[in-house]
C-alpha positions as CSV (number, residue, x, y, z in Angstrom):
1,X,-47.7,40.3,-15.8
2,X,-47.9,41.3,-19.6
3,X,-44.1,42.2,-19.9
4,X,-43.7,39.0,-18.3
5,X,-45.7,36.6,-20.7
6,X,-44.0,39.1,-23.2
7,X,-40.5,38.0,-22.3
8,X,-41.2,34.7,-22.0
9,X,-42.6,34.7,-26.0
10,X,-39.7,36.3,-27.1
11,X,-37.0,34.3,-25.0
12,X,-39.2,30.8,-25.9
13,X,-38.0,30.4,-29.6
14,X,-34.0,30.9,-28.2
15,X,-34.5,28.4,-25.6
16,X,-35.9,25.9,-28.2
17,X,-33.5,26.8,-30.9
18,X,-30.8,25.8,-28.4
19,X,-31.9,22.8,-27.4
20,X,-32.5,21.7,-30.8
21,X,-28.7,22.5,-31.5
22,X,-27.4,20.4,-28.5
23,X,-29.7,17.5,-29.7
24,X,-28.6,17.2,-32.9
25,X,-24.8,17.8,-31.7
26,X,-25.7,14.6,-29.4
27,X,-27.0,12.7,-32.7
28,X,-23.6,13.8,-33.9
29,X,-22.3,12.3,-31.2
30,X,-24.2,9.1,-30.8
31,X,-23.4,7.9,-34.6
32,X,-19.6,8.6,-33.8
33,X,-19.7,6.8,-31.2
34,X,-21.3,4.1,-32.5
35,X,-18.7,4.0,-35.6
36,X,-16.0,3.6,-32.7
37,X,-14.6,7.4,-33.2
38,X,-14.4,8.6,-29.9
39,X,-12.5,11.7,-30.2
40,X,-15.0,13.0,-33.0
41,X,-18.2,11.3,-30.3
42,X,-16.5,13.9,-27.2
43,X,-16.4,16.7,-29.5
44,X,-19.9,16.9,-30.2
45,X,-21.2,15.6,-26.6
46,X,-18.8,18.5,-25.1
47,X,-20.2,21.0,-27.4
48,X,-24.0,20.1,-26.3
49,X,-22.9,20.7,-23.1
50,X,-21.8,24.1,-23.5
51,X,-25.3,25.0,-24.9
52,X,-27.4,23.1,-22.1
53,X,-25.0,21.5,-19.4
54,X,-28.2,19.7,-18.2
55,X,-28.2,17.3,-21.3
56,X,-28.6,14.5,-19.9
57,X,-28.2,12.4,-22.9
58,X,-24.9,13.9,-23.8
59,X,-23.5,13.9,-20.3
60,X,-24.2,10.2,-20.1
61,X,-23.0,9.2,-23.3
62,X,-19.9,11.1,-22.7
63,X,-19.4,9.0,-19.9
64,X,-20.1,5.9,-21.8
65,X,-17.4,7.1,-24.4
66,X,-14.3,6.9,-21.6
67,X,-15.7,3.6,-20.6
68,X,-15.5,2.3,-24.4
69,X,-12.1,3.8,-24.6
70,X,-11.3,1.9,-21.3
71,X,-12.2,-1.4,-22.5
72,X,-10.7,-0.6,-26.2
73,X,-7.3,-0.1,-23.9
74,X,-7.7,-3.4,-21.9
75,X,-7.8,-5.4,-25.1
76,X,-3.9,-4.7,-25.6
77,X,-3.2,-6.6,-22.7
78,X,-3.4,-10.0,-24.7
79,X,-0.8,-8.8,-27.1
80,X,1.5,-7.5,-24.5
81,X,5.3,-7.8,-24.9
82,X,6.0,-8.0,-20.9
83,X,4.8,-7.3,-17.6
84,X,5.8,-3.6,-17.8
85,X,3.9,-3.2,-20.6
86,X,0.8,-4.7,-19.2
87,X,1.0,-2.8,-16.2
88,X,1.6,0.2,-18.8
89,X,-2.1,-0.8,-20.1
90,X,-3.9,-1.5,-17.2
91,X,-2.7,1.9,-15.4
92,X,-3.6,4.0,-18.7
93,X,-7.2,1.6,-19.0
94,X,-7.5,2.8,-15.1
95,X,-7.3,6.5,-16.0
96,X,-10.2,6.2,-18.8
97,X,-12.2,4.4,-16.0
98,X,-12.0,7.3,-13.8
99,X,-12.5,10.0,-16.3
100,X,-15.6,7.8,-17.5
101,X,-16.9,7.3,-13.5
102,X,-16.5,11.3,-13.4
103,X,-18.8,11.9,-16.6
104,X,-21.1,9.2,-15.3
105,X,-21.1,11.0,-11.6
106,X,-22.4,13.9,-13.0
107,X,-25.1,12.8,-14.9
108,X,-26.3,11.0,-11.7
109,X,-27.0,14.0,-10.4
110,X,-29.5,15.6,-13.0
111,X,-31.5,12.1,-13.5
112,X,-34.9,11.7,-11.8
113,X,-36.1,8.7,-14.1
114,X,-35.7,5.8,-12.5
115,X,-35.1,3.7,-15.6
116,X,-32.4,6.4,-16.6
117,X,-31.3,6.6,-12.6
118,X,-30.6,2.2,-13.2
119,X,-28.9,2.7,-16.5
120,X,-26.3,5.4,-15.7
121,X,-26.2,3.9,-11.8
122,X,-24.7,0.2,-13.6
123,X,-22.7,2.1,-15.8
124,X,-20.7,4.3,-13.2
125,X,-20.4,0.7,-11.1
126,X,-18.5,-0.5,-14.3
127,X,-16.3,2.2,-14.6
128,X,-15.4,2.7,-10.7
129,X,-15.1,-1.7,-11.1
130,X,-12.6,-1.3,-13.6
131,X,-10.6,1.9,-11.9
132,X,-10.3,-0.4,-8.9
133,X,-12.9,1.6,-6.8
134,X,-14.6,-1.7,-5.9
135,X,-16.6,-0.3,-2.5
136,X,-17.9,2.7,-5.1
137,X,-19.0,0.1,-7.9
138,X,-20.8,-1.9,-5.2
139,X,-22.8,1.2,-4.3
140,X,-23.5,1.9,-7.6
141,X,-24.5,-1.5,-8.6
142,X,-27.0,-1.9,-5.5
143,X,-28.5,2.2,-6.7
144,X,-29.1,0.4,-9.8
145,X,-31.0,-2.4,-8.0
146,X,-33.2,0.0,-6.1
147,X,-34.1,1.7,-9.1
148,X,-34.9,-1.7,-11.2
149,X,-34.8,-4.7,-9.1
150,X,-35.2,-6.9,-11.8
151,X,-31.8,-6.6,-14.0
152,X,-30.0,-8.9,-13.6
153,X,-26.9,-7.8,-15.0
154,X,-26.6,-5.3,-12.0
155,X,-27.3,-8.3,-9.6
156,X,-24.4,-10.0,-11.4
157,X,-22.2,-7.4,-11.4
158,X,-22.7,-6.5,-8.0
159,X,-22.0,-10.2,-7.0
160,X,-18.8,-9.8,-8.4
161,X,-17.3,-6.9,-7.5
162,X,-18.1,-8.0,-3.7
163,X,-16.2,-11.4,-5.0
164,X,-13.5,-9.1,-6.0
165,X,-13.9,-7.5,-2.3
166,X,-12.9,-10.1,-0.4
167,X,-10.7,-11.4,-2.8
168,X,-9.0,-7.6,-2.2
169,X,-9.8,-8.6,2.0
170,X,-8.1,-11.8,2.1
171,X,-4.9,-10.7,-0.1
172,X,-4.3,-7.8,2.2
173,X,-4.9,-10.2,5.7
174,X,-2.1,-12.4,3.8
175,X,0.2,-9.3,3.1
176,X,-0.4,-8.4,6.6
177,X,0.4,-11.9,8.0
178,X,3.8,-11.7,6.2
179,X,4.7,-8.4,7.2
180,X,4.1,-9.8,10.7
181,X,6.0,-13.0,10.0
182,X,9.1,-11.1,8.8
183,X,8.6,-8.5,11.9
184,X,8.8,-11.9,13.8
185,X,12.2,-12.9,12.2
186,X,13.7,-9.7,12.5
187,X,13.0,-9.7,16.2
188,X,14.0,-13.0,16.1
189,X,17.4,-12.5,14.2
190,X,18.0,-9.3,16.7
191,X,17.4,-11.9,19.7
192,X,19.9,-13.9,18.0
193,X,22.1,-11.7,17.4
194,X,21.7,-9.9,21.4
195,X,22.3,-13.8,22.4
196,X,25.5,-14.4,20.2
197,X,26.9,-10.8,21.5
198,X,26.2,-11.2,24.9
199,X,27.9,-14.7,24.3
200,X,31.0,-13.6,23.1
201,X,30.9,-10.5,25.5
202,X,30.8,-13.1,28.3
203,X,33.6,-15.3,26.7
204,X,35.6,-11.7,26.5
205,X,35.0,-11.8,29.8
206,X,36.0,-15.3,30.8
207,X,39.2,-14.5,28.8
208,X,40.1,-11.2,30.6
209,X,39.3,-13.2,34.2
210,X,41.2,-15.7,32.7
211,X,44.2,-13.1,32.3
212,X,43.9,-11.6,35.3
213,X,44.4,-15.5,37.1
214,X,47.2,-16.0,35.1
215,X,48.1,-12.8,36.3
216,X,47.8,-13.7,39.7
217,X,49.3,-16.7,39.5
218,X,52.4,-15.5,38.3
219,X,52.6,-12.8,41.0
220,X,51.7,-15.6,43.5
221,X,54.6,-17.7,42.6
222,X,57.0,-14.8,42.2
223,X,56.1,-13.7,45.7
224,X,56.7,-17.6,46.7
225,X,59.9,-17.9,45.0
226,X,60.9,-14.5,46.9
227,X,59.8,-15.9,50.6
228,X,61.6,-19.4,49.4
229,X,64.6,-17.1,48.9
230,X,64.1,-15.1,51.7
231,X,64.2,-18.5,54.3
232,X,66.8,-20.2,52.6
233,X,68.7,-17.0,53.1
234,X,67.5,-17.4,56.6
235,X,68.5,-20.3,56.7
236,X,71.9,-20.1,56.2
237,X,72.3,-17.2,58.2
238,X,71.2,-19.4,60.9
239,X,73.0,-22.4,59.8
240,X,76.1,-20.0,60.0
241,X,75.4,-19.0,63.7
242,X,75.0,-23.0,64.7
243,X,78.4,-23.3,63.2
244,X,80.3,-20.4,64.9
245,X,78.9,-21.7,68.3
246,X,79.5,-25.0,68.7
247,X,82.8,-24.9,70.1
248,X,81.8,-22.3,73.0
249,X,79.3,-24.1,75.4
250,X,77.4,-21.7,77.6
251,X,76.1,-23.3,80.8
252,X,73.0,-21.8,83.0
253,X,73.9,-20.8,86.6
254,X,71.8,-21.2,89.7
């Protein structure tokens, strides 16, 4: 029990000695991040972190640091050239949002103050809200609600991102609906189309009938001509008999 009490004196003045150095690297931190230079702000919060990765002041305010950048980002889209370049903005804004929703992620998870708990909770909504996690931020805002049901600024953002929601639910019910409607003229082009073929397959057919009556009729009056020649041939075999026999007359006996 001594050696123990003994260690803990001797490790005690290290343990405070290091988490004076990761406050005053989060002071560092705080005024660069208040004097809008982030990179010198992540530098110092990161460096905290090494020395006590339970900080819970630096790993929030690191957080808060991507979502500043995010919104810094965003502010180029009025100034835009073209739609490319917007899309450019909003896609590079997106990835600060998520890096910032990380950060903010894990700082949930050290937090037990339930004013802390609200603060980081509303933060992490606005950075999944602006990395298009909507369902996420919507969560996050109604955390933040638990934890302080009287701010009002969570109510308001939480009200919005379920706007957004079904704003997201009724544009994909619409790009569903035309994906049917052009399924539906498709099939309806490929009826068309069966129809028309087995139209002109059938008029193919009418025309080959057709050819083979013509056909037929041809033979027929060939084979009509031949039997007109044959009895007029008959004929005048016959005729030539009649002739021949007329002066003979043959009489029947009894």
């Amino acid at each position: 029990m001594k050696k123990l009490i003994i260690i803990l004196i001797l490790t005690l003045p290290g343990m405070l000695a290091q988490a004076q150095k990761a406050k005053l690297l989060t002071d560092r931190g705080n005024s660069a991040l208040n004097e809008g230079n982030l990179d010198a702000a992540r530098e110092a919060y990161t460096k905290a972190l090494k020395i006590d990765p339970n900080f819970e002041e630096a790993q929030f305010n690191l957080g808060n640091s991507y979502l500043l950048e995010s919104r810094k980002i965003l502010e180029g889209v009025a100034t835009a050239p073209d739609e490319a370049a917007k899309k450019a903005i909003y896609e590079e804004a997106q990835k600060a949002s998520k890096q910032a929703a990380a950060e903010f992620e894990k700082a949930a998870k050290e937090i037990k103050d339930p004013t802390k708990v609200n603060k980081v909770q509303y933060n992490l909504g606005n950075a999944q809200l602006m990395s298009g996690e909507v369902d996420k931020g919507i969560n996050a805002y109604k955390e933040a609600l638990r934890k302080d049901p009287t701010d009002e600024d969570a109510r308001y953002n939480l009200a919005y991102a379920q706007h957004m929601k079904k704003q997201q639910q009724q544009q994909q019910q619409q790009d569903q609906q035309q994906d049917q409607d052009k399924k539906d003229d498709q099939k309806q082009d490929e009826k068309k189309e069966n129809q028309d073929q087995k139209k002109d397959e059938q008029k193919d057919q009418e025309k080959q009938e057709q050819k083979k009556d013509e056909l037929s009729k041809e033979d027929a009056e060939k084979m009509l001509e031949a039997l007109a020649k044959q009895e007029k041939d008959l004929q005048d075999k016959l005729n030539k008999k009649k002739v021949k026999a007329q002066p003979i007359k043959i009489e029947k006996n009894w």
